[in-house]
C-alpha positions as CSV (number, residue, x, y, z in Angstrom):
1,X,83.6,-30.2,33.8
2,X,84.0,-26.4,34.5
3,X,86.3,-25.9,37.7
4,X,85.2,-23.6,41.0
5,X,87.9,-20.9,39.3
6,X,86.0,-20.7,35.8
7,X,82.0,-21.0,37.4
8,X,83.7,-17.6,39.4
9,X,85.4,-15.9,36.7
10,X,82.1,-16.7,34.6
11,X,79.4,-15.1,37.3
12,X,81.9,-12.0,37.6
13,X,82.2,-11.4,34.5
14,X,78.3,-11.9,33.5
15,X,77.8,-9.3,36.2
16,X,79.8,-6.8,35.1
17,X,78.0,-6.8,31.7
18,X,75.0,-6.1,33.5
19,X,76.6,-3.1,35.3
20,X,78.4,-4.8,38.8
21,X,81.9,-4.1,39.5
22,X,84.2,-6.5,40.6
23,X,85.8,-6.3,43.8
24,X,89.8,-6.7,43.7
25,X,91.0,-9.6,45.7
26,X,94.5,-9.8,44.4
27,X,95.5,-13.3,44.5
28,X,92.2,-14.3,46.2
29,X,91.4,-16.5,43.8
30,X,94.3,-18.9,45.0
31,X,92.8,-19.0,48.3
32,X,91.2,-21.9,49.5
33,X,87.5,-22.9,48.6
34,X,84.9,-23.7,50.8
35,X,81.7,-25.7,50.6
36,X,78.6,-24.0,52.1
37,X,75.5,-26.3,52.8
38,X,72.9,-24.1,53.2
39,X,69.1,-24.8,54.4
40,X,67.3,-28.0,55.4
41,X,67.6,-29.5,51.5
42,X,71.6,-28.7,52.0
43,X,71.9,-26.8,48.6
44,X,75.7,-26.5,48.0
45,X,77.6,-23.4,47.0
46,X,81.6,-23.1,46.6
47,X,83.6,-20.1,47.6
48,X,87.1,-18.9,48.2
49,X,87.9,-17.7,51.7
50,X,89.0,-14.7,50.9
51,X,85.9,-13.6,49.4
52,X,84.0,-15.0,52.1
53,X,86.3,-13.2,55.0
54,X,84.6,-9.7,53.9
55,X,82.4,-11.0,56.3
56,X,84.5,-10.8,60.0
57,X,81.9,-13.9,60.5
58,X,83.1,-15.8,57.6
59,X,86.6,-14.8,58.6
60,X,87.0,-16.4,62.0
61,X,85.3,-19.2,60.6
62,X,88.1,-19.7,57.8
63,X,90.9,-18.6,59.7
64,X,89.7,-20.9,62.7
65,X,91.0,-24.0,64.2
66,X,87.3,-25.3,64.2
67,X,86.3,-28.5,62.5
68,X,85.5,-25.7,59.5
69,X,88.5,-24.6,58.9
70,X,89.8,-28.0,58.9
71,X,87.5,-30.0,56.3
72,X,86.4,-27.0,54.0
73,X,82.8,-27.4,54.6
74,X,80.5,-24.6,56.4
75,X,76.9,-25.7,57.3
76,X,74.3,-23.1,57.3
77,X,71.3,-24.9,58.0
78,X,69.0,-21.5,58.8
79,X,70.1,-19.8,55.9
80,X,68.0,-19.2,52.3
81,X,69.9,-20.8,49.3
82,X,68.6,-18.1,47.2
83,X,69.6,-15.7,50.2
84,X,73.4,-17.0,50.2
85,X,73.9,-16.8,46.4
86,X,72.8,-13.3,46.4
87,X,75.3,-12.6,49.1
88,X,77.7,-14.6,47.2
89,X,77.7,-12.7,44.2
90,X,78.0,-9.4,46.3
91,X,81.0,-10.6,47.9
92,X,82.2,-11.1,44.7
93,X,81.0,-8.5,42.5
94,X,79.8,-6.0,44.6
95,X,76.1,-5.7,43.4
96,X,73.4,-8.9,43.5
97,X,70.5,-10.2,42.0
98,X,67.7,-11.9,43.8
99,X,66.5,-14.9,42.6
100,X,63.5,-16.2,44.3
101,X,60.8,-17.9,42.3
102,X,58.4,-15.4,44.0
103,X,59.9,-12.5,42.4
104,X,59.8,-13.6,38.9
105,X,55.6,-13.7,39.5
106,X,55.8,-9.8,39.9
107,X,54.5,-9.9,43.1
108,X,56.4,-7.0,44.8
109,X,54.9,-8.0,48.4
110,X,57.5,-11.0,47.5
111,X,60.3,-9.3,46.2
112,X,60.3,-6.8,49.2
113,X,60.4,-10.1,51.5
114,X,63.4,-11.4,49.8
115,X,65.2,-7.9,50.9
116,X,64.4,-8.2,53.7
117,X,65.6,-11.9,54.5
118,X,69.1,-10.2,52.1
119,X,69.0,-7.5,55.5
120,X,68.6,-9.6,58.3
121,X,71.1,-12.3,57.0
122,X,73.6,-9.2,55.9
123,X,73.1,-8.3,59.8
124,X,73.8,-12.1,61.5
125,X,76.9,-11.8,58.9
126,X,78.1,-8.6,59.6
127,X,78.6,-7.3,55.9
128,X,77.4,-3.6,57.2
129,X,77.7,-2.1,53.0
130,X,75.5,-5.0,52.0
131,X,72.6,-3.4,54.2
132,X,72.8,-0.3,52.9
133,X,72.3,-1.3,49.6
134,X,69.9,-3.7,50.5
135,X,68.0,-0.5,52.1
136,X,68.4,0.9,48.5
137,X,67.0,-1.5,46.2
138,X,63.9,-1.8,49.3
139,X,63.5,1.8,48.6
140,X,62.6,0.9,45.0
141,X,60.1,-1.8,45.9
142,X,57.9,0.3,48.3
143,X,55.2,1.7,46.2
144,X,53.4,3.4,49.0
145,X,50.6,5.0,46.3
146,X,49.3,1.6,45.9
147,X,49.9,-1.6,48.5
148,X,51.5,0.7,51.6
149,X,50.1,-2.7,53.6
150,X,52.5,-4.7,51.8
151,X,55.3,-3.3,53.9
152,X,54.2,-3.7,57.1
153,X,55.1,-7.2,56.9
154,X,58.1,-7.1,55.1
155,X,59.6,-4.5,58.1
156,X,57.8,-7.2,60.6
157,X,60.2,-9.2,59.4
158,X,63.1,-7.1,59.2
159,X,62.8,-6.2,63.4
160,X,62.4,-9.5,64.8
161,X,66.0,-10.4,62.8
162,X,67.8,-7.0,63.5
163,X,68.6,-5.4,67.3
164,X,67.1,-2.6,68.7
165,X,70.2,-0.4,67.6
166,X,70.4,-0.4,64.1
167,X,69.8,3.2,63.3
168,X,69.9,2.7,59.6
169,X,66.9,0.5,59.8
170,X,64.5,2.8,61.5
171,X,65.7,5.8,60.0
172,X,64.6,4.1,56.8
173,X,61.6,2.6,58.5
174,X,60.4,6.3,60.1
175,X,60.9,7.9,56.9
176,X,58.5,5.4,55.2
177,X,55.7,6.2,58.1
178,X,56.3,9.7,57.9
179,X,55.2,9.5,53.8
180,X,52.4,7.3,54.8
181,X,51.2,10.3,56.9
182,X,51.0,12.8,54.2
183,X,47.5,13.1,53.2
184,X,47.6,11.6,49.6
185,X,48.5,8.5,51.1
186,X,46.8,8.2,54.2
187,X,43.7,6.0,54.5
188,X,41.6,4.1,56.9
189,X,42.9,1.2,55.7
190,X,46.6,2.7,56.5
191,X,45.4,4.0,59.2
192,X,44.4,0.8,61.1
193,X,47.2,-0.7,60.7
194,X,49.0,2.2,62.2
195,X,46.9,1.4,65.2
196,X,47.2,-2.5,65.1
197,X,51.0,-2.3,65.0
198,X,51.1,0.2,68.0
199,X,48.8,-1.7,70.1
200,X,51.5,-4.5,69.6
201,X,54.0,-3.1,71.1
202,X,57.7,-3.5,70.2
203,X,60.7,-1.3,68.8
204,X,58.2,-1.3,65.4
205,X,56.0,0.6,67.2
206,X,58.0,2.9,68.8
207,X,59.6,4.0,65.6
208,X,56.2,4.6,64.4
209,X,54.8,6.6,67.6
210,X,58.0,8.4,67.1
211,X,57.9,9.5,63.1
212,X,54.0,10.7,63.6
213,X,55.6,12.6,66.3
214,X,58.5,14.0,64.9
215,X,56.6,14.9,61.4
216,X,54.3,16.4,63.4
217,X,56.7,18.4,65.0
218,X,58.2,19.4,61.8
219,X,54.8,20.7,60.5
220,X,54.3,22.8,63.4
221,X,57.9,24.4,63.1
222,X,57.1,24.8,59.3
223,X,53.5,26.6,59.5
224,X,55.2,28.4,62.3
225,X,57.6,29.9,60.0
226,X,54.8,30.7,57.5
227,X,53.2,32.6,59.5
228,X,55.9,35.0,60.2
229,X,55.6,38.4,59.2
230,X,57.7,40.1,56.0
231,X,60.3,42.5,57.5
């Protein structure tokens, strides 16, 4: 049977053929392993402390005296198996995968959701560089010429997991409004749900209110400068 050490060595390694970079540990692979039991079915995944303690999370739980700390074993009973191994293999290799049934169907309405489940469980765990890529591969998702709709749901999702101060977030979020508003992509259809999301009321629609506003803002300062005589 292949041991914890040789399943890790054998998933960074893979990785870096595909492109990843390993993150340098030292002698992290000595470190102790832990058993995370993740989501209602309790899927099991094994990882050494000091990989996990990237997350300040993660650390206090190793480096606890809690019942954790003590038998090896985290429980993670609100967390996505295929959420936690793509975390995992960030921690460990700097770059992840997404593995989700849903994804391999093509459906990028699904693959976008998976993101954002990555973003919101980056948040609770406090891995801050794992958002910010997370925001990247989003970025390559959003096909705004063709299922803009899509979207709204997946950044639904993203603010009811995320507090009202994470700037990176709804700068990323406004700046996906503000293309919607350009007049090659702007439809009834886009349009209404504009509307519908604003008469809901939340930071979502705020941030929307806000990047009509500000592009708007922008436009005028722009034809403003157009109109400006030659000297």
């Amino acid at each position: 049977m292949q041991s914890d050490h040789s399943k890790t060595m054998d998933m960074t390694a893979a990785w870096e053929r595909e492109g990843g970079s390993t993150m340098s540990h030292g002698d992290g692979f000595d470190s102790p392993t832990f058993a995370l039991i993740v989501g209602p079915e309790e899927k099991t995944f094994t990882a050494h402390g000091s990989f996990l303690s990237q997350s300040p999370v993660f650390e206090k739980i190793c480096k606890s005296h809690f019942r954790e700390s003590q038998t090896y074993q985290i429980d993670l009973p609100e967390d996505e198996p295929d959420t936690i191994r793509a975390i995992l293999q960030y921690l460990y290799a700097g770059n992840f995968h997404h593995y989700g049934t849903l994804e391999f169907a093509g459906s990028t309405w699904a693959a976008s959701m998976q993101l954002a489940d990555m973003y919101v469980t980056a948040e609770k765990y406090q891995l801050s560089s794992l958002k910010d890529l997370v925001l990247t591969k989003l970025g390559h998702f959003i096909d705004v010429e063709e299922r803009p709709i899509d979207f709204f749901s997946t950044a639904k999702a993203i603010y009811a997991g995320t507090p009202d101060t994470d700037r990176g977030w709804r700068t990323f979020f406004q700046n996906f409004v503000i293309n919607l508003e350009k007049p090659s992509h702007m439809c009834t259809t886009v349009r209404g749900v504009f509307d519908r999301c604003i008469a809901e009321g939340g930071t979502m629609a705020i941030d929307i209110v806000l990047a009509i506003c500000n592009d708007y803002e922008a436009q005028l300062r722009y034809d403003d400068e157009d109109d400006r005589p030659v000297i």
